[in-house]
KOLVOPA-749963 format. One line per field, with one value per residue (C-alpha): residue number from 0; residue in one letter; y, x, z. Coordinates in Angstrom, 1 decimal, m for minus. Layout:
// residues N
nr <- [NUM, ...]
rest <- [a, ...]
Y <- [Y, ...]
X <- [X, ...]
Z <- [Z, ...]
This chain:
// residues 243
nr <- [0, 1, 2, 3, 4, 5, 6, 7, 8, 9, 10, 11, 12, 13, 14, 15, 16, 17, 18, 19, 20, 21, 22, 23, 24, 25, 26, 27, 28, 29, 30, 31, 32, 33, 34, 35, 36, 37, 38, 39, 40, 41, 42, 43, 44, 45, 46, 47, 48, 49, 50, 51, 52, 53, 54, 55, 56, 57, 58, 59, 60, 61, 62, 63, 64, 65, 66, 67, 68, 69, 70, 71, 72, 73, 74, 75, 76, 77, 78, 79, 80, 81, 82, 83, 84, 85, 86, 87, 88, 89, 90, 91, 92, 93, 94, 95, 96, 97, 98, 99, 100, 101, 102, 103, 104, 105, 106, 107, 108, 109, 110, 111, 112, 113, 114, 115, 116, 117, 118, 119, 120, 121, 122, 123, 124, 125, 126, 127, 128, 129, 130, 131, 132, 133, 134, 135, 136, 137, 138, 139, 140, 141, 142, 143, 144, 145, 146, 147, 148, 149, 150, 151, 152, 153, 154, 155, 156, 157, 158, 159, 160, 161, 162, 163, 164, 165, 166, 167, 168, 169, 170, 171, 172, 173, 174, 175, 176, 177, 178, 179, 180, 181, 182, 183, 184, 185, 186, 187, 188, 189, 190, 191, 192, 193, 194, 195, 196, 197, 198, 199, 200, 201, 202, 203, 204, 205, 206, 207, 208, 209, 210, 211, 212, 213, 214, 215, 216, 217, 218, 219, 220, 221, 222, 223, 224, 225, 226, 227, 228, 229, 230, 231, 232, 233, 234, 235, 236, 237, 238, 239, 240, 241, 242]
rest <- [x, x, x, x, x, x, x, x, x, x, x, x, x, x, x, x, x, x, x, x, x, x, x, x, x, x, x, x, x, x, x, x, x, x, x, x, x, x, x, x, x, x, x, x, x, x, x, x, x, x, x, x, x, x, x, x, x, x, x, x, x, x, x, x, x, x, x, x, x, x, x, x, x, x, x, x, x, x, x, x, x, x, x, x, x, x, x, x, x, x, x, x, x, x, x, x, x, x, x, x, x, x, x, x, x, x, x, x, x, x, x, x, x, x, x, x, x, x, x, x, x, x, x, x, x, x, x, x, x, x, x, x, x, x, x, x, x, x, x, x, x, x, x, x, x, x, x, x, x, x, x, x, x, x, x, x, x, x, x, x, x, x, x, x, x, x, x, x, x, x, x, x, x, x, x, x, x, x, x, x, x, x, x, x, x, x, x, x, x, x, x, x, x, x, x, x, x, x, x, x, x, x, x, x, x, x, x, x, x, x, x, x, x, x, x, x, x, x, x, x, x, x, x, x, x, x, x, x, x, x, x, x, x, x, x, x, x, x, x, x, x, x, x]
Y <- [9.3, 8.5, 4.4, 5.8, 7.2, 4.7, 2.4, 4.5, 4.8, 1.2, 0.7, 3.5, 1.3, m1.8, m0.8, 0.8, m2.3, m4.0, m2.1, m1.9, m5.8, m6.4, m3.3, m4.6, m8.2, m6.9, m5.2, m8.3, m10.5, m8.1, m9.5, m10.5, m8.9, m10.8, m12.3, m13.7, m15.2, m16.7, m18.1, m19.9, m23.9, m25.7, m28.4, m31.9, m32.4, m29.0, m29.3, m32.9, m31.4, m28.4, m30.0, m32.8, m29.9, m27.6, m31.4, m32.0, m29.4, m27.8, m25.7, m22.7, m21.2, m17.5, m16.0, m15.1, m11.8, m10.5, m11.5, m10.7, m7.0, m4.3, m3.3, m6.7, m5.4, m5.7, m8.2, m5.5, m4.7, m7.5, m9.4, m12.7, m12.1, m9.3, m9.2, m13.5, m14.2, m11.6, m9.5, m12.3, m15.9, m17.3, m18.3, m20.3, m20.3, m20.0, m21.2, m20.7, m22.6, m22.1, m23.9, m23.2, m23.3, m20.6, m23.7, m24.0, m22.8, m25.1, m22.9, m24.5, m23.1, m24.0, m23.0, m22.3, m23.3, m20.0, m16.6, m17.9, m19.5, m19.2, m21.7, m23.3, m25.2, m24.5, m22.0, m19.5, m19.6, m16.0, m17.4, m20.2, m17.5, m15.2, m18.4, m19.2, m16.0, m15.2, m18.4, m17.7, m14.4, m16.1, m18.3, m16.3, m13.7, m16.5, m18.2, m14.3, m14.1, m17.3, m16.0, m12.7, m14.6, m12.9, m16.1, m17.2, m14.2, m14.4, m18.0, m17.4, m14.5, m16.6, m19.8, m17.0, m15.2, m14.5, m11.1, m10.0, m7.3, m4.4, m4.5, m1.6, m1.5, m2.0, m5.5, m4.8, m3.2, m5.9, m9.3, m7.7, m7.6, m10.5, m10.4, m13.5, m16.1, m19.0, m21.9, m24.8, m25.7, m29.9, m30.3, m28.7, m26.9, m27.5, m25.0, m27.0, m28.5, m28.1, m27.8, m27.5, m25.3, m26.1, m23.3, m23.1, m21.2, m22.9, m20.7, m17.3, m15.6, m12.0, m9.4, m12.8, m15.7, m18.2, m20.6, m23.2, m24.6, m27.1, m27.5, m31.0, m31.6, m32.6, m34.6, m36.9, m36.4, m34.9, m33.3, m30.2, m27.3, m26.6, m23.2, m21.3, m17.3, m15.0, m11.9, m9.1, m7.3, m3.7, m2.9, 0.0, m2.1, m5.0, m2.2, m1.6, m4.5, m5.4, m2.0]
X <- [m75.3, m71.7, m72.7, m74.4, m70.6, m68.4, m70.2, m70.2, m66.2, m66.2, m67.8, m65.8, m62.5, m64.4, m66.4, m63.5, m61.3, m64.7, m64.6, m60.8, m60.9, m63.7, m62.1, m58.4, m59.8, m62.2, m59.3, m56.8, m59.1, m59.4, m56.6, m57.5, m59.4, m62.3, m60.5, m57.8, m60.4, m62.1, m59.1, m58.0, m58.0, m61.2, m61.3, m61.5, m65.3, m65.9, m63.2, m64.9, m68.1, m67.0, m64.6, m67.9, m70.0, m67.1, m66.5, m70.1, m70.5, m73.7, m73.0, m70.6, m69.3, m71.4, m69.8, m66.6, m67.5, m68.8, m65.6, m62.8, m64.3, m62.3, m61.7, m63.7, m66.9, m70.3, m69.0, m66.4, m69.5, m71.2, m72.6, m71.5, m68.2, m67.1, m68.4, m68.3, m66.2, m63.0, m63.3, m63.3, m63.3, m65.9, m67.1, m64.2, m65.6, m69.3, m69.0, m72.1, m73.0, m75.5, m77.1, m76.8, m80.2, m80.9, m83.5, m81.0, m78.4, m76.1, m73.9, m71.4, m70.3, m67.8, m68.5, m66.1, m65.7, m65.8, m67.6, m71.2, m72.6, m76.1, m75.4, m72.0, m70.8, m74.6, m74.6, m77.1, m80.5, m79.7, m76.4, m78.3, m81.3, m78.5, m76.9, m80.6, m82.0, m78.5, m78.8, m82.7, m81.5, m79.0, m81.5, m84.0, m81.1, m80.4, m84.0, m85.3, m82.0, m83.0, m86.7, m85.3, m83.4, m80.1, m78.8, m76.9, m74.6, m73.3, m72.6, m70.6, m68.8, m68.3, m66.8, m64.3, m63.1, m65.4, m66.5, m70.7, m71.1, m72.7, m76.2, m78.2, m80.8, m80.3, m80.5, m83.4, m84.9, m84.9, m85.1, m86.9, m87.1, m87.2, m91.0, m90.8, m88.1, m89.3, m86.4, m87.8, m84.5, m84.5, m81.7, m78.9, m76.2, m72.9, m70.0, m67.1, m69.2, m69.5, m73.1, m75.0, m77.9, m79.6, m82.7, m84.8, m87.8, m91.0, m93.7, m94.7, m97.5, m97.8, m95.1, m94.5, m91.8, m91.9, m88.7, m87.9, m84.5, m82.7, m79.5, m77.7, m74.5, m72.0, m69.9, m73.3, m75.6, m78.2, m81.3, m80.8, m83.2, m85.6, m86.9, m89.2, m88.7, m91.3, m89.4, m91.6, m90.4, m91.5, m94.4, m93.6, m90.7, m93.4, m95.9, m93.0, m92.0, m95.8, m96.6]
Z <- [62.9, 64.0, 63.0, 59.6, 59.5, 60.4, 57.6, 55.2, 55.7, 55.6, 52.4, 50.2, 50.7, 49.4, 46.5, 45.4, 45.8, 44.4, 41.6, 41.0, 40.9, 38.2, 35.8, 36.2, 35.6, 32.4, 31.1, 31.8, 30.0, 26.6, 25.2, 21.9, 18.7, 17.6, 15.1, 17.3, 19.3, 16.6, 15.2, 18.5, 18.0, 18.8, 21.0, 19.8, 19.5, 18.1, 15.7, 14.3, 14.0, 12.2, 9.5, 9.2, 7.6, 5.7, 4.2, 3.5, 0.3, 1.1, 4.1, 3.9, 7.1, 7.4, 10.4, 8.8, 6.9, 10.3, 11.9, 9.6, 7.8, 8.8, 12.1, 13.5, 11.6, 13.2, 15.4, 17.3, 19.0, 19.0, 22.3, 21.2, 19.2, 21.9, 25.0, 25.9, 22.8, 22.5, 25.7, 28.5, 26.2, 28.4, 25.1, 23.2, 20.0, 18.2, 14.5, 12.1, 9.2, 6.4, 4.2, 0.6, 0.0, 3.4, 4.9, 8.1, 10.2, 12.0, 14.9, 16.7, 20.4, 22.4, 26.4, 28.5, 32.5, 34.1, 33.1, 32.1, 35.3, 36.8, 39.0, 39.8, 36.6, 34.8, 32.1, 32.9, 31.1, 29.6, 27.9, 26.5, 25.6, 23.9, 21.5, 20.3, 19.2, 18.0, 15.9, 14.9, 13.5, 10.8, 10.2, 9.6, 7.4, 5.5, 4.6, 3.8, 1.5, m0.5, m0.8, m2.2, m5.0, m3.1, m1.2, m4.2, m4.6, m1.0, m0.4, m3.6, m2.2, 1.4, m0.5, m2.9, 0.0, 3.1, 2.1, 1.5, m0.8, 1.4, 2.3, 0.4, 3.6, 7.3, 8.4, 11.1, 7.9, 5.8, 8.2, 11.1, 14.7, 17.3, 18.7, 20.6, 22.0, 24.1, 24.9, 27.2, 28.9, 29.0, 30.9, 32.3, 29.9, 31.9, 31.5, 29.8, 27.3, 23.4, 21.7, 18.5, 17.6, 14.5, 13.7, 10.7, 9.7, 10.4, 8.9, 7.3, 7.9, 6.3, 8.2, 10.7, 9.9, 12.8, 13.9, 15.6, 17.3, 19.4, 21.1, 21.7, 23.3, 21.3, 23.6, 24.7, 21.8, 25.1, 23.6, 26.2, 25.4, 22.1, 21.0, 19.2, 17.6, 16.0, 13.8, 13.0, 9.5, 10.2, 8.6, 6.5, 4.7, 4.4, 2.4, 0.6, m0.7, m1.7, m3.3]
């Protein structure tokens, strides 16, 4: 009992200390709004490849009426755009791309050298997990938009000034739910390196719409991981929308 004691009096000082260092340091690191850390200069690869599609004429950036609506929008919140983006910057930058015609999504992500390890200087399989079904959901926004007839109207509002008229139903509503992500990791995704995804729907069948995706490094041209996404629209909007 007197052991049991003396250990438990030994571990109050360090979880507390523990604990003080990761808030203090959680707090240190929020020191930006989302759209101060998506305004923050891109590195020199990153920078190339994202003036190459703004210059190409049929992409329009898509990210930017999440990020600059009021208050930081959806993405004040968001997983991405918050928590590895504004709150620590693990994640210098994740730029998205459309295609006019909603058939792909190019993102561009920028990670950084500390803050999304698995292993020492390897991004961790989760990270990489997060950027594709992240990615698969534009993709599959956009190509469900341009089915609708509605893509039209918000690239034009995106080019005049970033802003997307409100949605008149929830966006789980009307694009659905992620049944299924599977990413076959090819090689290693180092920390301190910039990538591309590039996702596009694959096939529809009924309430299903099936994806596929890979991610290249940007710096070597590597072919590092490919992917695949089932989203589910819920079947009551489905019945809806076929009654």
């Amino acid at each position: 009992l007197l052991r049991q004691k003396k250990m438990a009096a030994f571990r109050l000082p360090v979880a507390a200390a523990a604990t003080g260092v990761l808030a203090s340091g959680v707090l240190a690191a929020k020191s930006m709004s989302v759209q101060e850390w998506a305004s923050q200069p891109l590195d020199e690869k990153a920078a190339r490849r994202c003036a190459s599609l703004e210059a190409a004429g049929d992409y329009v950036r898509a990210d930017v009426a999440l990020i600059h609506s009021s208050g930081g929008g959806a993405g004040s919140s968001h997983a991405i755009f918050e928590t590895l983006g504004a709150k620590t910057n693990a994640l210098k930058a994740y730029r998205i791309y459309s295609k006019k015609d909603g058939s792909e999504i190019v993102a561009v992500a920028r990670l950084g050298d500390t803050g999304l390890d698995g292993h020492k200087g390897i991004v961790h399989g989760g990270v990489t997990a997060l950027l594709f079904d992240n990615t698969f959901g534009w993709a599959n926004a956009v190509s469900k938009l341009a089915e609708d007839g509605d893509l039209e109207v918000v690239v034009a509002a995106l080019e005049a000034d970033g802003s997307v008229p409100p949605p008149q139903t929830s966006s789980t509503g009307r694009f659905g739910f992620t049944a299924n992500l599977a990413v076959n990791y090819r090689a290693p995704v180092f920390a301190d390196t910039t990538v591309q995804l590039n996702c596009k729907l694959d096939a529809i069948d009924g309430r299903k719409r099936m994806l596929v995706g890979t991610m290249v490094d940007l710096d070597s041209g590597k072919h590092l991981c490919d992917a695949t996404a089932l989203f589910v629209i819920p079947r009551a909007v489905a019945a809806a929308n076929t009654a």
